[in-house]
C-alpha atoms as an extended CHARMM CRD file, in Angstrom:
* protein
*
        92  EXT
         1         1  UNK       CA              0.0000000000        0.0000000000        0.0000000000  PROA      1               0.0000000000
         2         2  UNK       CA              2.8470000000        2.2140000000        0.8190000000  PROA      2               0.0000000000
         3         3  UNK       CA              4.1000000000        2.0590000000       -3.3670000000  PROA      3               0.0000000000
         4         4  UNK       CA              0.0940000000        2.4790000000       -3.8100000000  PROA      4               0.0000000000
         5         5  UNK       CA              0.5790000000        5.7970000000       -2.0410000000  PROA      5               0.0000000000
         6         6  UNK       CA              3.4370000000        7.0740000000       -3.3400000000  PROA      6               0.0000000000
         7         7  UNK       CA              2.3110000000        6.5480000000       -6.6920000000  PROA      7               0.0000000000
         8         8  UNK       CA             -0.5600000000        8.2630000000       -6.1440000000  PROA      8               0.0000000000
         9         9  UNK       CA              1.0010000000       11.3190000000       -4.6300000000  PROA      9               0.0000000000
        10        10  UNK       CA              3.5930000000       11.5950000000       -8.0100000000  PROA      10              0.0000000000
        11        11  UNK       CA              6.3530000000        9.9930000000       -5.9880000000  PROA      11              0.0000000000
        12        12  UNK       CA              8.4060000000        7.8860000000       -8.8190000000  PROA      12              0.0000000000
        13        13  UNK       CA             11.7190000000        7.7030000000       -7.3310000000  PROA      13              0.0000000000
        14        14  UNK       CA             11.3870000000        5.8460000000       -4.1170000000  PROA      14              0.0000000000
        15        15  UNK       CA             14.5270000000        3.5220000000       -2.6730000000  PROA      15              0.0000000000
        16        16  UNK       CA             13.0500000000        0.7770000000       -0.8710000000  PROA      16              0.0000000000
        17        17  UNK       CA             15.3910000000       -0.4700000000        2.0210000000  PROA      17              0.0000000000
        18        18  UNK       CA             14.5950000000       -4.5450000000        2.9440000000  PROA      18              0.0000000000
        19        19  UNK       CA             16.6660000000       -6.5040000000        5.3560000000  PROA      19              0.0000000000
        20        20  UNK       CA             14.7080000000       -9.7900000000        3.5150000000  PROA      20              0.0000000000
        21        21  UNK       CA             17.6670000000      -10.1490000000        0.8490000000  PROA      21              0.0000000000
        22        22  UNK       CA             15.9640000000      -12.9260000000       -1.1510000000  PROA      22              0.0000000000
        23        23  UNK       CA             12.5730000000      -10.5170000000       -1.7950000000  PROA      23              0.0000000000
        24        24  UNK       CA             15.0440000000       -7.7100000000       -2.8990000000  PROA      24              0.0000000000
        25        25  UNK       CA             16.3690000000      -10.3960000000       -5.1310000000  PROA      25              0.0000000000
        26        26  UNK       CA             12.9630000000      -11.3480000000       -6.3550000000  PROA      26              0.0000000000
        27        27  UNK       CA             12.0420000000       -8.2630000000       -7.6030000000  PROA      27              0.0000000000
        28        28  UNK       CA             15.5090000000       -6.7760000000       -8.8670000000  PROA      28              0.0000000000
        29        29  UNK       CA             15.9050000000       -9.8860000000      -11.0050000000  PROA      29              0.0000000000
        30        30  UNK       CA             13.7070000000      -11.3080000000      -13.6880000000  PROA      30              0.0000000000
        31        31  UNK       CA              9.7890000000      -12.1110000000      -13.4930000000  PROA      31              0.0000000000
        32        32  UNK       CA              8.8740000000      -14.8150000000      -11.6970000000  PROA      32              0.0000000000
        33        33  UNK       CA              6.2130000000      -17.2370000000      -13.1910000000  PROA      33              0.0000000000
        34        34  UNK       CA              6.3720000000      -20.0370000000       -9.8190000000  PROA      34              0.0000000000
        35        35  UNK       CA              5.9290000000      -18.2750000000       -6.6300000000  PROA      35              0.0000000000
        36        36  UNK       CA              3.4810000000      -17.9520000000       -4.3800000000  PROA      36              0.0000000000
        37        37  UNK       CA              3.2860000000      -13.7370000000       -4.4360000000  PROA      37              0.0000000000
        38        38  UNK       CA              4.7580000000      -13.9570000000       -8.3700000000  PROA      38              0.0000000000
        39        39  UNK       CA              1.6020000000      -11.3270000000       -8.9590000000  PROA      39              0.0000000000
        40        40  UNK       CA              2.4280000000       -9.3980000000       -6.6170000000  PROA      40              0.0000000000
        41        41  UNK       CA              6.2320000000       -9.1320000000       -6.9810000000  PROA      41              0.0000000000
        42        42  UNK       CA              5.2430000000       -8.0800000000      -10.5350000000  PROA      42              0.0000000000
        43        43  UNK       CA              2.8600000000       -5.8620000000       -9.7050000000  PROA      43              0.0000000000
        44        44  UNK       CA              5.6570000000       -4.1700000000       -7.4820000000  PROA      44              0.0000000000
        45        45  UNK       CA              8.0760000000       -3.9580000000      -10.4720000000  PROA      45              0.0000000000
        46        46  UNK       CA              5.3540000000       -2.7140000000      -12.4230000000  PROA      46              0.0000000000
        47        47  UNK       CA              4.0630000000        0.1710000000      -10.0700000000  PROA      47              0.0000000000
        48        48  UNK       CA              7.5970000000        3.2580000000      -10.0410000000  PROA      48              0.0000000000
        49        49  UNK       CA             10.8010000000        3.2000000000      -10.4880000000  PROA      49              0.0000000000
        50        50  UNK       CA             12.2410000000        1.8440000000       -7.2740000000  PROA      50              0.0000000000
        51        51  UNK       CA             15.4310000000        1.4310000000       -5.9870000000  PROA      51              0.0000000000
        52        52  UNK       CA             15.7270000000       -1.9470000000       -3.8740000000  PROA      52              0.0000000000
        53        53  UNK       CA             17.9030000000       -2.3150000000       -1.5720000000  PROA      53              0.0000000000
        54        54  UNK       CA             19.4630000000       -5.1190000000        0.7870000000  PROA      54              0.0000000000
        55        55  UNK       CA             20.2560000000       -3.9100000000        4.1180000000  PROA      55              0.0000000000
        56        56  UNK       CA             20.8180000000       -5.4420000000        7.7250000000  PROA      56              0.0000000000
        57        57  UNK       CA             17.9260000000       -4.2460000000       10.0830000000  PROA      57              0.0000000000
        58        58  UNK       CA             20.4620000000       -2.6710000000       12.2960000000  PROA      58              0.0000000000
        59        59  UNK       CA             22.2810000000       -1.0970000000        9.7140000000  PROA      59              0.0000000000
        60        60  UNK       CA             18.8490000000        1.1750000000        9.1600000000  PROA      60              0.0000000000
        61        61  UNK       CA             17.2370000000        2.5260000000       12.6500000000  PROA      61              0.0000000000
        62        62  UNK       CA             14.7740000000        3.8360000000       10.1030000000  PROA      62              0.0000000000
        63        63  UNK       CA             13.6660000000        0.8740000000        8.2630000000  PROA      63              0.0000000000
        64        64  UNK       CA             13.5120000000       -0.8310000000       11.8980000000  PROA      64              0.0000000000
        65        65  UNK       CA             11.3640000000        1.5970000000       13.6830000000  PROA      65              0.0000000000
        66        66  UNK       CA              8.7840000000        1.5550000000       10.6670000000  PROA      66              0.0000000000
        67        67  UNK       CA              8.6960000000       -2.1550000000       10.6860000000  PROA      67              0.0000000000
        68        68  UNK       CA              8.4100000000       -2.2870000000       14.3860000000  PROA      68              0.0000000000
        69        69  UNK       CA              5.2520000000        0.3830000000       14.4570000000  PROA      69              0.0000000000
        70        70  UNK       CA              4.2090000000       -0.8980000000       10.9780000000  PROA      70              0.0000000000
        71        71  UNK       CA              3.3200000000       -4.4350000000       13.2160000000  PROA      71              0.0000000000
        72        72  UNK       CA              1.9510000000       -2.9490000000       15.9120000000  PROA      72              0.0000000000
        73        73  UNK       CA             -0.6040000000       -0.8920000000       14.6440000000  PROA      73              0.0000000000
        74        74  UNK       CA             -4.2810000000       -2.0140000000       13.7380000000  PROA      74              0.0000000000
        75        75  UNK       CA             -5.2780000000        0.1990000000       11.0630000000  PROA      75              0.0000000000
        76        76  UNK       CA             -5.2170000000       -0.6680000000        7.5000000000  PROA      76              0.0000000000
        77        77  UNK       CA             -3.1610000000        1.8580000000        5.9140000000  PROA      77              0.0000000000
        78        78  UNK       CA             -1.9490000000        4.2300000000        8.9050000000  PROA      78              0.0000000000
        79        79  UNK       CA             -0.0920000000        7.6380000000        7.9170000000  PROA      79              0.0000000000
        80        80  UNK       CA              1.8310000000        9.4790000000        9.8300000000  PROA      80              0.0000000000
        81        81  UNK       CA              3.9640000000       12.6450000000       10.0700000000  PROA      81              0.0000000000
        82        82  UNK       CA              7.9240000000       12.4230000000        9.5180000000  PROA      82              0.0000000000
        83        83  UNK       CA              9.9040000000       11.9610000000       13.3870000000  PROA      83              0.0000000000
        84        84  UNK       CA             11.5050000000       14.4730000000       14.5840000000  PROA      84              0.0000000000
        85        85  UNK       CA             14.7840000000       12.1170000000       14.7700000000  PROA      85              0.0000000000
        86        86  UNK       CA             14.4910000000       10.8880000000       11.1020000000  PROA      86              0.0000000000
        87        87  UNK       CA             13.5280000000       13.6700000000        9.1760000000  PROA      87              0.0000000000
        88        88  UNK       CA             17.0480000000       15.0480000000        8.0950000000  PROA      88              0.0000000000
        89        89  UNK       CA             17.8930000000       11.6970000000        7.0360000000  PROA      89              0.0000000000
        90        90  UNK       CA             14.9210000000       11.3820000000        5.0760000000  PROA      90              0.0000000000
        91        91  UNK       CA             16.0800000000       14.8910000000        3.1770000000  PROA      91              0.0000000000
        92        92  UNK       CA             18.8790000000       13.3190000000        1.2740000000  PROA      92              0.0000000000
């Protein structure tokens, strides 16, 4: 939902940080006919131009917190405003 979004608000350069090396793998590399989520993964491809990226979850406080709140929340598509303690390093 989160690509969903940013398409939708004109964002088409979005770098997509994953500590789950063999999905960054799966959609960096060619289509996929035999998976389980091969619609999906295509559909992600298919959706901007994203930049995916491998990294360790403690390599990327970022990516961490997100996940962490991400699976802790009940809502369907929550959206909040930037941290305080992230926001320069979401500047670039």
């Amino acid at each position: 939902m989160g690509l969903q979004l940013a398409q939708t608000l004109n964002i088409v350069d979005v770098v997509c940080y994953s500590d789950s090396l063999h999905y960054v793998n799966l959609i960096n590399g060619p289509s996929v006919v035999y998976h389980a989520y091969a619609t999906l993964i295509q559909d992600i491809k298919d959706l901007i131009r994203l930049s995916k990226l491998h990294t360790l979850r403690e390599g990327n406080r970022c990516a961490d917190f997100l996940a962490k709140l991400g699976a802790s929340v009940d809502s369907t598509l929550p959206i909040h405003a930037t941290p305080l303690w992230i926001a320069s390093s979401l500047k670039g």
